[in-house]
PyMOL commands that place a pseudoatom at each C-alpha (Angstrom):
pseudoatom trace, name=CA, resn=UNK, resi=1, chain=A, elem=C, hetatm=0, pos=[71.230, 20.871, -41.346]
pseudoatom trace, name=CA, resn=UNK, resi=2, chain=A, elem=C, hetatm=0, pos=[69.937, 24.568, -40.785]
pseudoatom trace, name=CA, resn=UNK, resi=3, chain=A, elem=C, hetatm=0, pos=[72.264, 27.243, -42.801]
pseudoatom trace, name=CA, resn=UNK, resi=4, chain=A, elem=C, hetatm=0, pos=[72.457, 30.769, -42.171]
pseudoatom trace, name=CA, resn=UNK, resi=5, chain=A, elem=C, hetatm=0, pos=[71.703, 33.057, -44.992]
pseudoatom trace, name=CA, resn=UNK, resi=6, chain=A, elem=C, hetatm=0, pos=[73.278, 36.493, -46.071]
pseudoatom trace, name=CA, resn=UNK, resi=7, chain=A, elem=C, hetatm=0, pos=[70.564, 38.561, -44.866]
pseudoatom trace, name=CA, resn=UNK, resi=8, chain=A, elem=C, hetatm=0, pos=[69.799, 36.755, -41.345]
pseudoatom trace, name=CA, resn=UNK, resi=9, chain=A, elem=C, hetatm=0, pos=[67.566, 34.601, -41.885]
pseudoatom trace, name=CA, resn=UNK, resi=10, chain=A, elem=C, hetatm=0, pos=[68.082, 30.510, -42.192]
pseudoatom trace, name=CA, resn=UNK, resi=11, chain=A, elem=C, hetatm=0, pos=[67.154, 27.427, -44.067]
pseudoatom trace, name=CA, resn=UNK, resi=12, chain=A, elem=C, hetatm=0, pos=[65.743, 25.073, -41.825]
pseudoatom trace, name=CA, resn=UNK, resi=13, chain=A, elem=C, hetatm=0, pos=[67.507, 22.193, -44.024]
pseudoatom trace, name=CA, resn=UNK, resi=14, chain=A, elem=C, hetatm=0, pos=[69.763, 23.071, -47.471]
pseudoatom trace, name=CA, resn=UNK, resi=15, chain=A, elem=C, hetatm=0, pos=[71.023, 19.962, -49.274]
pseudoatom trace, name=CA, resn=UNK, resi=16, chain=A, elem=C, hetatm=0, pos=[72.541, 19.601, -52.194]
pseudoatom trace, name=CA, resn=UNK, resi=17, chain=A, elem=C, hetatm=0, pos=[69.187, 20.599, -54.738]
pseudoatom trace, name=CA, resn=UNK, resi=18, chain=A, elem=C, hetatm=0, pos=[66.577, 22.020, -51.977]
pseudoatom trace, name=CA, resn=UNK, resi=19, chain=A, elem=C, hetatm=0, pos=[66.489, 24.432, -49.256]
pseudoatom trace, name=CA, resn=UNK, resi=20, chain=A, elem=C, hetatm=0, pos=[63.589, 23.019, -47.198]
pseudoatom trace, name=CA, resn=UNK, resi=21, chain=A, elem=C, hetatm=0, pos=[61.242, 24.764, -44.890]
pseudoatom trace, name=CA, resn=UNK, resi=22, chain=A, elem=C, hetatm=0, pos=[59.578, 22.289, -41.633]
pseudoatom trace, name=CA, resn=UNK, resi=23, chain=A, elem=C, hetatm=0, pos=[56.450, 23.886, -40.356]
pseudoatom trace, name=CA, resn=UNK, resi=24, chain=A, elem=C, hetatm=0, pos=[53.231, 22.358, -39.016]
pseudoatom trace, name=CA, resn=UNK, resi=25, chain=A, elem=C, hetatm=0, pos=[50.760, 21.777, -41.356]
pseudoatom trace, name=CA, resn=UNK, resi=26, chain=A, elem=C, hetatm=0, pos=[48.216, 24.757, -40.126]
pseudoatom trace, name=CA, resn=UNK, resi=27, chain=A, elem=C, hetatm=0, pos=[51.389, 27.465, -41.167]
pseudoatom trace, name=CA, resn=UNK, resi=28, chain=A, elem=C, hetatm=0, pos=[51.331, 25.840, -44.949]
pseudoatom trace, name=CA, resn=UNK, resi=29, chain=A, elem=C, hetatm=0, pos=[51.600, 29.360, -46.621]
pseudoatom trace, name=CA, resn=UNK, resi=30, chain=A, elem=C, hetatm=0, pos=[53.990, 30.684, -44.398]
pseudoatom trace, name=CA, resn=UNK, resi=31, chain=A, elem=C, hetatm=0, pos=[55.845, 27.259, -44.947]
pseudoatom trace, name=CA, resn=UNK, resi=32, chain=A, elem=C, hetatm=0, pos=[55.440, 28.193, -49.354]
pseudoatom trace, name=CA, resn=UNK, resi=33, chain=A, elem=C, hetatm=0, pos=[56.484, 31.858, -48.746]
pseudoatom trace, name=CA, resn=UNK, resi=34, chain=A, elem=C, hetatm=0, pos=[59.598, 30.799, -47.183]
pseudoatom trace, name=CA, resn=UNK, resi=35, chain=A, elem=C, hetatm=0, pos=[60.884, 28.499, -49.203]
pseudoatom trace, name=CA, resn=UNK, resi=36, chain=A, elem=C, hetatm=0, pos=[60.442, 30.401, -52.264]
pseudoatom trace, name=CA, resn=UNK, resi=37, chain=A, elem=C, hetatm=0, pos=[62.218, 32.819, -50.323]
pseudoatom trace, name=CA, resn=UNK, resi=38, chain=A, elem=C, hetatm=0, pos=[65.386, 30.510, -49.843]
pseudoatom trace, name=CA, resn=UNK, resi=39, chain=A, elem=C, hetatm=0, pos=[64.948, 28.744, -53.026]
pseudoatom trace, name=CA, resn=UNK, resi=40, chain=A, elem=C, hetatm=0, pos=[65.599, 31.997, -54.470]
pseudoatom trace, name=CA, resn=UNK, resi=41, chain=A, elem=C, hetatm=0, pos=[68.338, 32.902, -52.555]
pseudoatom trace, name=CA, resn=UNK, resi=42, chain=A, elem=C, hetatm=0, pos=[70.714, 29.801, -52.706]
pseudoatom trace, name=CA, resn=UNK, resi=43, chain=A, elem=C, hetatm=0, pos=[69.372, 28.468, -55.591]
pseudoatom trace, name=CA, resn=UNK, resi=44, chain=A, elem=C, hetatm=0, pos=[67.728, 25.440, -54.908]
pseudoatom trace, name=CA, resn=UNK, resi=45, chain=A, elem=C, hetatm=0, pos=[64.647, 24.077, -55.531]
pseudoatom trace, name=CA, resn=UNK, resi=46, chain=A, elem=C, hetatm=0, pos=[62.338, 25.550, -52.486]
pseudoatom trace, name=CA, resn=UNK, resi=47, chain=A, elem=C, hetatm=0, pos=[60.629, 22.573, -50.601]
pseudoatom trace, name=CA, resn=UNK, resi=48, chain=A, elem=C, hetatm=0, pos=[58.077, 22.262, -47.447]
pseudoatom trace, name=CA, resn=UNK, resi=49, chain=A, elem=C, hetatm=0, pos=[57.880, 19.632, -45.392]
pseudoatom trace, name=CA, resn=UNK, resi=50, chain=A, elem=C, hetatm=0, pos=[54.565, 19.762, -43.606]
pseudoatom trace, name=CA, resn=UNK, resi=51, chain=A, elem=C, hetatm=0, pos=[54.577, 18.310, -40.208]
pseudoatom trace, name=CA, resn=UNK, resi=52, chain=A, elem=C, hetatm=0, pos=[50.688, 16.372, -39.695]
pseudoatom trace, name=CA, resn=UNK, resi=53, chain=A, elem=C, hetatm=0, pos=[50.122, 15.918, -35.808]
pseudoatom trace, name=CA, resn=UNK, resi=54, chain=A, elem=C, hetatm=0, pos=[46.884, 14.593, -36.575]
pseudoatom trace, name=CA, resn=UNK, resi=55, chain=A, elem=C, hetatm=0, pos=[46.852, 13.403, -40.170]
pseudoatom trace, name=CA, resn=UNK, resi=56, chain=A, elem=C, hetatm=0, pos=[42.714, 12.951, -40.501]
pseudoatom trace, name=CA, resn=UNK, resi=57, chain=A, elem=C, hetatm=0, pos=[42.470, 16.527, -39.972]
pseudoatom trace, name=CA, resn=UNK, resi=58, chain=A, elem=C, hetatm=0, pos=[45.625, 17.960, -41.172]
pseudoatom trace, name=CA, resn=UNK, resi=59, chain=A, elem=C, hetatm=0, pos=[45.294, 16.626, -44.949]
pseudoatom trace, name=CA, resn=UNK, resi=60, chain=A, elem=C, hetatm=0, pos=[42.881, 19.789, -45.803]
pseudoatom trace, name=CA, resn=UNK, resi=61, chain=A, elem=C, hetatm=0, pos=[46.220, 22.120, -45.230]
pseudoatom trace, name=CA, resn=UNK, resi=62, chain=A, elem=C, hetatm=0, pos=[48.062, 19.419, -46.919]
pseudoatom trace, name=CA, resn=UNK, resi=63, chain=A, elem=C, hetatm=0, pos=[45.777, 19.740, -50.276]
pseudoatom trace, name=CA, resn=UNK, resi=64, chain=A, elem=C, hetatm=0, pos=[45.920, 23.934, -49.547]
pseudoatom trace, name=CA, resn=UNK, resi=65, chain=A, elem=C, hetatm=0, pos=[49.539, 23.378, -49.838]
pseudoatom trace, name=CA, resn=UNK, resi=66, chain=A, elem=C, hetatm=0, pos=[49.697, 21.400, -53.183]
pseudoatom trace, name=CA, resn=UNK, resi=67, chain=A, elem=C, hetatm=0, pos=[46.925, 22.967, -54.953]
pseudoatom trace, name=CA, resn=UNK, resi=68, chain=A, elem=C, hetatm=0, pos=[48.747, 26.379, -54.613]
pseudoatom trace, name=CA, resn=UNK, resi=69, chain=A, elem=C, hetatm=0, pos=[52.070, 25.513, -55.729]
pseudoatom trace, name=CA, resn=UNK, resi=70, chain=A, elem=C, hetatm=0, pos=[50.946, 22.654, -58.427]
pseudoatom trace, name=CA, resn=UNK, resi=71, chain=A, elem=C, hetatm=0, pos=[47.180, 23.685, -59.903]
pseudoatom trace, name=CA, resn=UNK, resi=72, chain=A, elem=C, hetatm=0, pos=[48.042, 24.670, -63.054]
pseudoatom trace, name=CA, resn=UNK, resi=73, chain=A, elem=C, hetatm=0, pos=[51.849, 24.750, -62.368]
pseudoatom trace, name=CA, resn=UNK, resi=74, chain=A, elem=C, hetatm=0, pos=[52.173, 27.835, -61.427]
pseudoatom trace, name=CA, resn=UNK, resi=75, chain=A, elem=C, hetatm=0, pos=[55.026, 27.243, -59.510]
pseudoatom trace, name=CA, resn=UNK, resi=76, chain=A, elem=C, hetatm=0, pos=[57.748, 24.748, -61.444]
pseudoatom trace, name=CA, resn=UNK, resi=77, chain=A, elem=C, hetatm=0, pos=[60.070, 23.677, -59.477]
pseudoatom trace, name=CA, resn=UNK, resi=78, chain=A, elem=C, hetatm=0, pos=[58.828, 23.180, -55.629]
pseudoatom trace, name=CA, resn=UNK, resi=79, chain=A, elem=C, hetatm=0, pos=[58.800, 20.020, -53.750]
pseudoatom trace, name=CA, resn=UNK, resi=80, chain=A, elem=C, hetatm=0, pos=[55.786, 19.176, -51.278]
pseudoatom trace, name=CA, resn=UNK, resi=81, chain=A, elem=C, hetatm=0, pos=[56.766, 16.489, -48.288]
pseudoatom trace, name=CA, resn=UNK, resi=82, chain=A, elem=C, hetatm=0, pos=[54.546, 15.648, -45.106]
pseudoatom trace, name=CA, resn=UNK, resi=83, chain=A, elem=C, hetatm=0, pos=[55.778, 13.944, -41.492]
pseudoatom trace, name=CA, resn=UNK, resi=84, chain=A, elem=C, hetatm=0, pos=[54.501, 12.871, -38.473]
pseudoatom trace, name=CA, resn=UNK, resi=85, chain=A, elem=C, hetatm=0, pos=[55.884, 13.992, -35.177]
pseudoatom trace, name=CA, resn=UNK, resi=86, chain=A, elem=C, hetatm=0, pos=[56.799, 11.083, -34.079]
pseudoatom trace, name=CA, resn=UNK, resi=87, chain=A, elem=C, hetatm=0, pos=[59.092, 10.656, -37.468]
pseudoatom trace, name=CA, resn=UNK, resi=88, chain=A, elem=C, hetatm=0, pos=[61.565, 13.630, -36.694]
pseudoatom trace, name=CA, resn=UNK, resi=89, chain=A, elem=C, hetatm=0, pos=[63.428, 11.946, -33.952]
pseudoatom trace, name=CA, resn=UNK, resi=90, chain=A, elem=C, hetatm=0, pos=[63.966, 8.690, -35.177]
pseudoatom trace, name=CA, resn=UNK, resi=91, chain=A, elem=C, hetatm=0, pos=[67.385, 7.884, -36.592]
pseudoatom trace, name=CA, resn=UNK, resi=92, chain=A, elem=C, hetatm=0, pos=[69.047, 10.130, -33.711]
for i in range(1, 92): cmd.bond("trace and resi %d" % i, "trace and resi %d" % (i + 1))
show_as sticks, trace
zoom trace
């Protein structure tokens, strides 16, 4: 469920431990940027959930994604998750 923040801006999903960012997977650093930014802010562990259109081509943002938030840990505590299009409206 999206939450509104303080200063305007809004989680696209907060649970209980993350405040997750969707984007597609070719916006995977705006996607890290702004979860830090609500990680920070409600103090949750920041997560991205990279939506893959087309998977065979997609994985290369995918690896940008994960080597930049775990190579040589710089960032602790941030969760990486991918989905297909198709995925986001089942259950509804």
């Amino acid at each position: 469920m999206e939450y509104k923040l303080k200063d305007g801006t809004k989680v696209d999903c907060l649970t209980d431990t993350l405040a997750v960012e969707f984007d597609f997977a070719n916006k995977w650093a705006e996607c890290i940027g702004q979860a830090l930014n609500y990680g920070k802010r409600t103090g949750k562990t920041p997560a991205c959930v990279l939506i893959t259109e087309n998977p065979e081509k997609d994985i290369r943002y995918v690896k940008r994604l994960r080597y930049a938030v775990y190579a040589k840990r710089k960032i602790y505590a941030f969760r990486t998750f991918t989905i297909k299009p198709d995925s986001l409206n089942q259950g509804l």
